[in-house]
C-alpha positions as CSV (number, residue, x, y, z in Angstrom):
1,X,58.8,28.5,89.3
2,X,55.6,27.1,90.3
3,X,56.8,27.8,94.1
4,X,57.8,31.6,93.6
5,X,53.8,31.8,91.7
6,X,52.0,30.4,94.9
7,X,53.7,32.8,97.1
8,X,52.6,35.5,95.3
9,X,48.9,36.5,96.0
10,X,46.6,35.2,93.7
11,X,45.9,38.3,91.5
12,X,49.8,38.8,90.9
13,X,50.6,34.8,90.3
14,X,48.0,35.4,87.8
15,X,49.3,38.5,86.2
16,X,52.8,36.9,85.9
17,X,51.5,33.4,85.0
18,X,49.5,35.2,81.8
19,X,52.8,37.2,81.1
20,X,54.6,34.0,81.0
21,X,52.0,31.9,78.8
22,X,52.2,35.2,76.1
23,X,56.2,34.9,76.5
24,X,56.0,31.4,75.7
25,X,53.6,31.4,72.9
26,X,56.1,34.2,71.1
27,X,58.7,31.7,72.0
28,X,57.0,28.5,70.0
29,X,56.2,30.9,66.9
30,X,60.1,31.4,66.3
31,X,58.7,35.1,67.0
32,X,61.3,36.1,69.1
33,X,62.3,39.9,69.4
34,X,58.3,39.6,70.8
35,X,59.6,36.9,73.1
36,X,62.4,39.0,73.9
37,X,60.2,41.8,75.0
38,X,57.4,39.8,76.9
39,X,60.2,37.8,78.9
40,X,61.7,41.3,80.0
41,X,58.4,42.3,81.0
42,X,58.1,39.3,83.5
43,X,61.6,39.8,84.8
44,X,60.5,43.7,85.3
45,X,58.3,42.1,87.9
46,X,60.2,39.8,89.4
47,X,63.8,39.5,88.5
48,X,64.9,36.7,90.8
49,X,63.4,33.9,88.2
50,X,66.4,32.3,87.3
51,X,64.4,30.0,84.2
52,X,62.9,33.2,83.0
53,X,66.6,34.9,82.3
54,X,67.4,31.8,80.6
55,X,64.3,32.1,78.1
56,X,65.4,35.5,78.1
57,X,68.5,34.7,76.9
58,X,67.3,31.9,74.5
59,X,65.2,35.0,72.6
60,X,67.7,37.6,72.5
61,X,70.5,34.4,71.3
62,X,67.9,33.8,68.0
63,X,67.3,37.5,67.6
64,X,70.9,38.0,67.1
65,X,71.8,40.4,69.9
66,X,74.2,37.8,71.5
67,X,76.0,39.9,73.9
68,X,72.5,40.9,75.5
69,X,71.9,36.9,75.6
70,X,75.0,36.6,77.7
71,X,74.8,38.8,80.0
72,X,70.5,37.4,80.7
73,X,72.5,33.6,81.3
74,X,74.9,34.9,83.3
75,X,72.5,36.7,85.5
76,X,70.3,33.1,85.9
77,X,74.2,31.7,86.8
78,X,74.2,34.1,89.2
79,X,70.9,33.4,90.7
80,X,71.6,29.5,90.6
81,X,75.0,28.8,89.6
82,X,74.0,24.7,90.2
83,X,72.2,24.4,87.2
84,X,74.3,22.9,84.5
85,X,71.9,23.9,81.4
86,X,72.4,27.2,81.9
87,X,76.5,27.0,81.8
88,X,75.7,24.8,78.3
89,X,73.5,27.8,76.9
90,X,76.1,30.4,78.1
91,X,78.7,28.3,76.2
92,X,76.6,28.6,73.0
93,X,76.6,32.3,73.4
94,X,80.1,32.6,73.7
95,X,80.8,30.3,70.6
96,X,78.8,32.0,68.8
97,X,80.4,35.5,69.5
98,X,83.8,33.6,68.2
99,X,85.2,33.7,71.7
100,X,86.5,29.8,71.9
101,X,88.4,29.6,74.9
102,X,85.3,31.6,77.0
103,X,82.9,29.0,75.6
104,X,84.9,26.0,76.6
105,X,85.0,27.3,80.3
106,X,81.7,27.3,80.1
107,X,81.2,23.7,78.8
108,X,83.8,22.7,81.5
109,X,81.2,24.1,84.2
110,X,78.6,22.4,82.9
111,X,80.3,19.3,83.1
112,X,81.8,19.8,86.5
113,X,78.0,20.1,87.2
114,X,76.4,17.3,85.2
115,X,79.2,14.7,84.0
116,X,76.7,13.1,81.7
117,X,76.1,16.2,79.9
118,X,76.6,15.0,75.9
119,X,75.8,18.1,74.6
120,X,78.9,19.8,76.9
121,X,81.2,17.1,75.7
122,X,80.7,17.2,72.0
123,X,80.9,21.1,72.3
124,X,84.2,20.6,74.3
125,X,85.6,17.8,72.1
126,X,84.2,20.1,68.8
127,X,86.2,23.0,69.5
128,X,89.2,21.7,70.9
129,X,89.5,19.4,67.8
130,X,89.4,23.0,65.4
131,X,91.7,24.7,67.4
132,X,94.4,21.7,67.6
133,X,93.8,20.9,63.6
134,X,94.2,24.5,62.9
135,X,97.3,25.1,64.4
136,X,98.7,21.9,62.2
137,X,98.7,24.4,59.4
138,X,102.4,26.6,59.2
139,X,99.7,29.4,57.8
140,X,97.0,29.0,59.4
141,X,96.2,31.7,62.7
142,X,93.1,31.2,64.8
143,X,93.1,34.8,65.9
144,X,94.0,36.1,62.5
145,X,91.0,38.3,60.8
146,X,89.1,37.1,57.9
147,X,86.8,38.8,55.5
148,X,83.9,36.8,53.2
149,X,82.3,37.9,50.6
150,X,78.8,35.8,50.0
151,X,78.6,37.5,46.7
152,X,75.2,36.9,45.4
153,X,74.6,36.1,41.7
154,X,73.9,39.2,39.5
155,X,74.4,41.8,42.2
156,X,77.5,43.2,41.0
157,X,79.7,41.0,42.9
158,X,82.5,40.5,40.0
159,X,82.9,44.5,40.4
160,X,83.3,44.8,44.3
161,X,85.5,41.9,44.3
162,X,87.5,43.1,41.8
163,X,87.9,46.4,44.7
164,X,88.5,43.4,47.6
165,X,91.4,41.6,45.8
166,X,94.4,43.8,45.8
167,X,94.4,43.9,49.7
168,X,95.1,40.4,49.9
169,X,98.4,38.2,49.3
170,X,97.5,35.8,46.5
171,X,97.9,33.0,48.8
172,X,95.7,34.2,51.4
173,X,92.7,34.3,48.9
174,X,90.6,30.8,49.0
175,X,90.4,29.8,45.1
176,X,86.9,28.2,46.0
177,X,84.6,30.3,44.1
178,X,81.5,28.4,44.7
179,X,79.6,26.7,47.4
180,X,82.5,23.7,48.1
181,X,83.8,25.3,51.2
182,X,82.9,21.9,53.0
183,X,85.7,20.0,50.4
184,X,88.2,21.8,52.3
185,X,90.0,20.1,55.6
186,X,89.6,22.7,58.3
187,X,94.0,23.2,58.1
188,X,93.5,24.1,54.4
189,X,90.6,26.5,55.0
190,X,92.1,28.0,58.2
191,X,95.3,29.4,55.8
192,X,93.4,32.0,53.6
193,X,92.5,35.6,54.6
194,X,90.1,36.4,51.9
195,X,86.9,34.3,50.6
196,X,84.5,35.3,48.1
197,X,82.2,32.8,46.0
198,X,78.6,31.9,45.5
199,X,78.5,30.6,48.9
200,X,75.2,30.1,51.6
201,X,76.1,31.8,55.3
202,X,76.3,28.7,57.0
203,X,78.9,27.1,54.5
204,X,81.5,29.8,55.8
205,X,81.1,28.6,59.2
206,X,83.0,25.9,58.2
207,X,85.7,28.6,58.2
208,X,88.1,27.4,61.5
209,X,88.8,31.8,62.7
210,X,87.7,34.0,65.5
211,X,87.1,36.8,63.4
212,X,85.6,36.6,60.5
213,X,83.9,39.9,58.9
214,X,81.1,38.9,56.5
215,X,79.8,41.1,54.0
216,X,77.5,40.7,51.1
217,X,75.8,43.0,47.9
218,X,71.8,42.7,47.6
219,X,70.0,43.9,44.8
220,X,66.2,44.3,44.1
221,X,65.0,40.1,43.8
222,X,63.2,41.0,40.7
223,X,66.1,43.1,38.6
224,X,68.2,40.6,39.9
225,X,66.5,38.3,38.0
226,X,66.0,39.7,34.7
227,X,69.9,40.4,34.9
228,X,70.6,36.5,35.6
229,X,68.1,36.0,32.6
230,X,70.2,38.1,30.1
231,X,73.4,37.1,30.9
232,X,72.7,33.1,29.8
233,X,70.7,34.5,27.0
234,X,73.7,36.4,25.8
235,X,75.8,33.4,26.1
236,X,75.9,31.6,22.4
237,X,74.9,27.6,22.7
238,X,78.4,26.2,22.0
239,X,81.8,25.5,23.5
240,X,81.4,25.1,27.2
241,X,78.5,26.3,27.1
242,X,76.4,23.9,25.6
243,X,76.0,21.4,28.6
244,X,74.6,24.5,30.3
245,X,71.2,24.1,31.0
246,X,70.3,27.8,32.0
247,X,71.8,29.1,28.5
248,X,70.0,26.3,26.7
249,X,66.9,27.5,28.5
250,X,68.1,31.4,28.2
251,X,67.9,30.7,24.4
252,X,64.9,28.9,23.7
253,X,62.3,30.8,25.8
254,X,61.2,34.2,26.8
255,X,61.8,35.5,29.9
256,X,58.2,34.5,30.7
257,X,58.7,31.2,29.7
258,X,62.2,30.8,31.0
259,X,61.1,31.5,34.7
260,X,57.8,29.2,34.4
261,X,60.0,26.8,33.4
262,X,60.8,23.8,36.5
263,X,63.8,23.6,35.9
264,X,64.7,27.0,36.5
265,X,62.3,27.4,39.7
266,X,63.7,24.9,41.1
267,X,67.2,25.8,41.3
268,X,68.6,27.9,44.0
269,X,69.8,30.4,41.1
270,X,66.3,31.6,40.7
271,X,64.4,30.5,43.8
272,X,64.4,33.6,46.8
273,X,68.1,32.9,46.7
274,X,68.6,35.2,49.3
275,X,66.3,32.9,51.8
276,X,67.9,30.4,50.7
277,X,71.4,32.0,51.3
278,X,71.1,33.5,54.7
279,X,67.9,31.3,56.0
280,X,68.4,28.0,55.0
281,X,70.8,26.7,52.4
282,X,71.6,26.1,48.6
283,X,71.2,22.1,49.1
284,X,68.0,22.3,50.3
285,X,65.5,19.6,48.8
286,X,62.3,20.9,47.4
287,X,62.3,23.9,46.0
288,X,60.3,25.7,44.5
289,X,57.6,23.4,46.1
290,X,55.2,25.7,48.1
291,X,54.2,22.8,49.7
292,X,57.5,21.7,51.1
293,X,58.1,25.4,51.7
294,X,55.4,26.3,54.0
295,X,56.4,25.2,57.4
296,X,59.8,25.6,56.9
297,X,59.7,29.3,55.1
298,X,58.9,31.9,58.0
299,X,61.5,30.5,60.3
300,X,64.1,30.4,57.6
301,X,63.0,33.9,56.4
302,X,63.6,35.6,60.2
303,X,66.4,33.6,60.1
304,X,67.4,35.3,57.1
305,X,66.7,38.4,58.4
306,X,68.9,37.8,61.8
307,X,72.0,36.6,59.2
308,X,71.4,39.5,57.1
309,X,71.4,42.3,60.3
310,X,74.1,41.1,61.6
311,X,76.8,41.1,58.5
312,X,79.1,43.4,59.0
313,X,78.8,44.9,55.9
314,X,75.7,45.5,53.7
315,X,75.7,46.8,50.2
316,X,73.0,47.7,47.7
317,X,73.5,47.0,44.4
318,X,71.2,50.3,43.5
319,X,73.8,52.1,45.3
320,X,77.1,50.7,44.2
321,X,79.4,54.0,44.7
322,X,77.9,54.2,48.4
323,X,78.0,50.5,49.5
324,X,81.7,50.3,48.2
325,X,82.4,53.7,50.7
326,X,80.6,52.0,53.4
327,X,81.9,48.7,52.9
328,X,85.5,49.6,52.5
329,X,85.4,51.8,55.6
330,X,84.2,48.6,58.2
331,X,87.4,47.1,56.9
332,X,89.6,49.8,56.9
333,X,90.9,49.9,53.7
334,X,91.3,52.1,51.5
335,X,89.3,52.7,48.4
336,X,90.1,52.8,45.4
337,X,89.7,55.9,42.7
338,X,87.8,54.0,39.9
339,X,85.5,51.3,39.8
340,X,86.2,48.7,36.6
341,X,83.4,47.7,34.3
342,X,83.4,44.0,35.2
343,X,80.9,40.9,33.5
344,X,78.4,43.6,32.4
345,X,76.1,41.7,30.1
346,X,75.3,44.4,27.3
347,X,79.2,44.8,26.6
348,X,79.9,40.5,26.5
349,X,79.5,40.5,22.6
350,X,82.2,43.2,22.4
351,X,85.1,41.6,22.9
352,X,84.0,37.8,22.6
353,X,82.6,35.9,20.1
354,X,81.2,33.1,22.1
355,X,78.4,35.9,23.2
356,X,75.8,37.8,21.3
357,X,73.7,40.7,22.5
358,X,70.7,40.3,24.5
359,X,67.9,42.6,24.4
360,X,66.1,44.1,26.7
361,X,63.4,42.6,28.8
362,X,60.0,44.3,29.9
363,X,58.1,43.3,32.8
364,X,54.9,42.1,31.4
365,X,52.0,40.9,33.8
366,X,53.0,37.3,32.4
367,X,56.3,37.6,33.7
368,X,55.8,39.1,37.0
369,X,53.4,36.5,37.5
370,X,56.2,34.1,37.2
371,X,58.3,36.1,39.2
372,X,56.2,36.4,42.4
373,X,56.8,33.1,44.0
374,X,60.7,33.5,43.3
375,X,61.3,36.3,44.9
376,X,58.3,36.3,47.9
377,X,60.5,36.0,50.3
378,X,63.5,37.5,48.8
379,X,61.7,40.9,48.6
380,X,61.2,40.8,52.0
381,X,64.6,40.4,52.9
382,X,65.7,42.8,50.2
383,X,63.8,45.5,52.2
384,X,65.4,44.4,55.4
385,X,68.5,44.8,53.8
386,X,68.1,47.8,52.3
387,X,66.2,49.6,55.3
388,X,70.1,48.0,57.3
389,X,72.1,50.3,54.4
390,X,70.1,53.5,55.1
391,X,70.5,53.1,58.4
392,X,74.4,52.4,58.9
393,X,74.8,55.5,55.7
394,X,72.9,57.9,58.1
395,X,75.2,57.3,61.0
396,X,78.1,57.4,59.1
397,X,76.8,60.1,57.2
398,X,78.8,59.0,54.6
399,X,79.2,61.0,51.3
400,X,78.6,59.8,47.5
401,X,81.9,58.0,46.4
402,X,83.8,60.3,44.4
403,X,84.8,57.4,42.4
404,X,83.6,56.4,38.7
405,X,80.3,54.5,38.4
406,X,79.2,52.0,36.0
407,X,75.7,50.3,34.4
408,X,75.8,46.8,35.6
C-alpha cells in the first residue's frame, strides 16, 4: 500500500491517503454501509489495491450484502492470490451465505497458503464435524429447507403459527418453544423442518441446514408492551401461576409501577427485546443497566438492523392480514381462508376460570416515562422493520388478504 501511495504524485497519494483514513474511521465506528461507500470511492481511483477490496469486502460482509462481499475478496484473490487472509475471509463469506462445501475450499486455500493458519483449521474442522454429525441422523438432510419463526412475545405470534403448522409433518416440527435450541445435539436439531419459539437469531444458528428461511412478526415496542402487561394481569395468582413473577407483579401494580419495577426492566421480556433478539442475545448480563448498555448498544442495534433486513420474511403486527399474504407467499404456501382468534387477552376470562378480565391501560406521562428506556432502541428497529414491510408490499404489490381479521 505504502509503495503504490509513493508512486503516485504527491497531490494524488494525498487525495487517496485522506480517502483511505475517512474509510477507516467509518470502519472503527461499526459504521459500515459508510465504509462501504468510502472504500468504493478509493477503489474508483485505483482498483488494483488488493487490501482495499478486502476492507471492501469486510464492510459490505457486516452490512449484510454478502454476495457483494464475495465477489470484492475474490477480486483482491485475483489481484494477489498468495495472500492466505484473504482465502480465510472469502471462506467466511461463503459460510455465511450457507454454501458449506464453497467455504471449505476456501479454508483449504488458505491453508495450502499458510499451514499455521488456526482460524482456517477450526473453520475446516467446525464444518466438517456438522456435516458428518448431521448425516448420523436417518432424518436429518443438510440440503433440506427449513423455515423459523422467532416469534416475538405479544406480536401475534400464537395466530400466524397457528397458519405455519398445518404445512408441516408433526415430526418435522421442533417441540422447543423457547430459547433452548442449544439443549439439542446438532443430529436432533438437524431432523425438524419447522421451528417457532421465543428464540434470539443467533440461537437458530445452532440449526445444522443450508437453507434456512427466517421470518419474524414486529409490533410497535410500546403496544407491545402494554399487551405483555395485560396478559399477566389477566392471569389469576394461583395454580401454576403463582411462582410467576410477571403475574405476581401484573397484579400488584399499575402499569406504571409494573414497568418501573427492576425486576421487570431487567428481563429480556420487557427490555428492547427486539435489540436484544436480533442484536445481541436473551442471556445477556446487565440489562436494563444504561451503563453496561452504552458501549455495547449502537453496535448491537445496527446489528439488529442487518438481522432484521435480511429475514426473509417481515410481518407487522399492525398489518396482520397483509404480513400473513406476504409472508406465506416467500414460502410458497398457500394461505389459508380464515385467521383463528388465538391467546387474545380480553377473551381469556371466557372460557377459563384461572383468568379474569383486565382493563384497559392508558398511556399516561408516568408510564411512558417508564417506557422510554425499554423500548429506545426497539423503536428504532421497529421503524426499520416496518419501513422493510412497505417496501417488499410495494414490489409485490400485494393486495389486502381477503381472509378474516381479528383484535389481538
Amino acid at each position: 500500500m505504502l509503495k503504490w501511495l509513493a508512486s503516485l504524485g504527491g497531490g494524488s497519494a494525498a487525495k487517496v491517503a485522506a480517502a483511505i483514513g475517512a474509510a477507516d474511521a467509518a470502519r472503527a465506528a461499526c459504521a459500515w454501509p459508510e465504509a462501504a461507500r468510502l472504500y468504493r470511492e478509493v477503489l474508483d481511483m485505483d482498483g488494483s489495491l488488493a487490501p482495499i477490496w478486502v476492507q471492501y469486502g469486510h464492510a459490505l460482509k457486516e452490512s449484510g450484502n454478502l454476495s457483494k462481499a464475495e465477489a470484492a475478496y475474490r477480486k483482491s484473490i485475483e489481484i494477489t492470490p498468495q495472500e492466505a487472509d484473504t482465502h480465510l475471509q472469502l471462506g467466511h463469506a461463503l459460510k455465511l451465505q450457507g454454501r458449506t462445501n464453497e467455504a471449505a475450499e476456501a479454508y483449504e486455500e488458505c491453508l495450502r497458503r499458510d499451514p499455521k493458519s488456526e482460524h482456517a483449521r477450526l473453520e475446516l474442522l467446525n464444518l466438517k464435524l456438522v456435516v458428518s454429525v448431521v448425516s448420523e441422523h436417518p432424518y436429518a438432510s443438510w440440503e433440506r429447507e427449513t423455515v423459523v419463526f422467532i416469534h416475538l412475545q405479544k406480536t401475534a405470534g400464537k395466530a400466524f403459527h397457528a397458519l405455519l403448522e398445518p404445512h408441516f409433518a408433526s415430526d418435522r416440527i421442533c417441540p422447543i418453544p423457547d430459547n433452548n435450541l442449544h439443549l439439542l445435539s446438532m443430529a436432533e436439531l438437524g431432523q425438524f423442518d419447522f421451528y417457532s419459539g421465543h428464540f434470539d437469531y443467533f440461537s437458530t444458528r445452532f440449526i445444522p441446514r443450508h437453507r434456512i428461511k427466517t421470518i419474524s412478526l414486529f409490533r410497535n415496542p410500546r403496544a407491545r408492551l402494554i399487551s405483555f402487561y395485560r396478559f399477566h394481569r389477566a392471569h389469576k395468582l394461583c395454580d401454576e401461576f403463582a411462582c410467576n413473577m410477571f403475574v405476581r407483579l401484573a397484579n400488584e401494580f399499575t402499569a406504571e409501577e409494573f414497568f418501573e419495577h427492576p425486576e421487570v426492566r431487567n428481563k429480556p421480556e420487557a427490555f428492547n427485546n427486539y435489540l436484544l433478539a436480533f442484536g445481541l442475545s436473551f442471556a445477556y448480563p446487565g440489562l436494563g443497566e444504561p451503563f453496561g448498555m452504552n458501549e455495547i448498544a449502537p453496535e448491537a442495534l445496527e446489528r439488529a438492523k442487518r438481522q432484521v433486513l435480511a429475514l426473509d420474511g417481515i410481518g407487522i403486527t399492525e398489518h396482520f392480514d397483509e404480513s400473513a399474504k406476504l409472508i406465506f407467499k416467500q414460502l410458497n404456501l398457500p394461505l389459508p381462508p380464515y385467521i383463528k382468534k388465538i391467546h387474545v387477552t380480553d377473551e381469556f376470562a371466557e372460557f377459563d376460570a384461572r383468568f379474569s378480565r383486565a382493563e384497559p391501560v392508558s398511556m399516561t406521562p408516568r408510564l411512558a416515562s417508564a417506557l422510554e428506556d425499554l423500548t429506545v432502541y426497539d423503536d428504532e428497529i421497529y421503524r426499520v422493520a416496518l419501513n422493510e414491510f412497505e417496501r417488499r408490499r410495494e414490489m409485490t404489490k400485494a393486495p389486502i388478504s381477503e381472509c378474516t381479521r381479528d383484535d389481538r
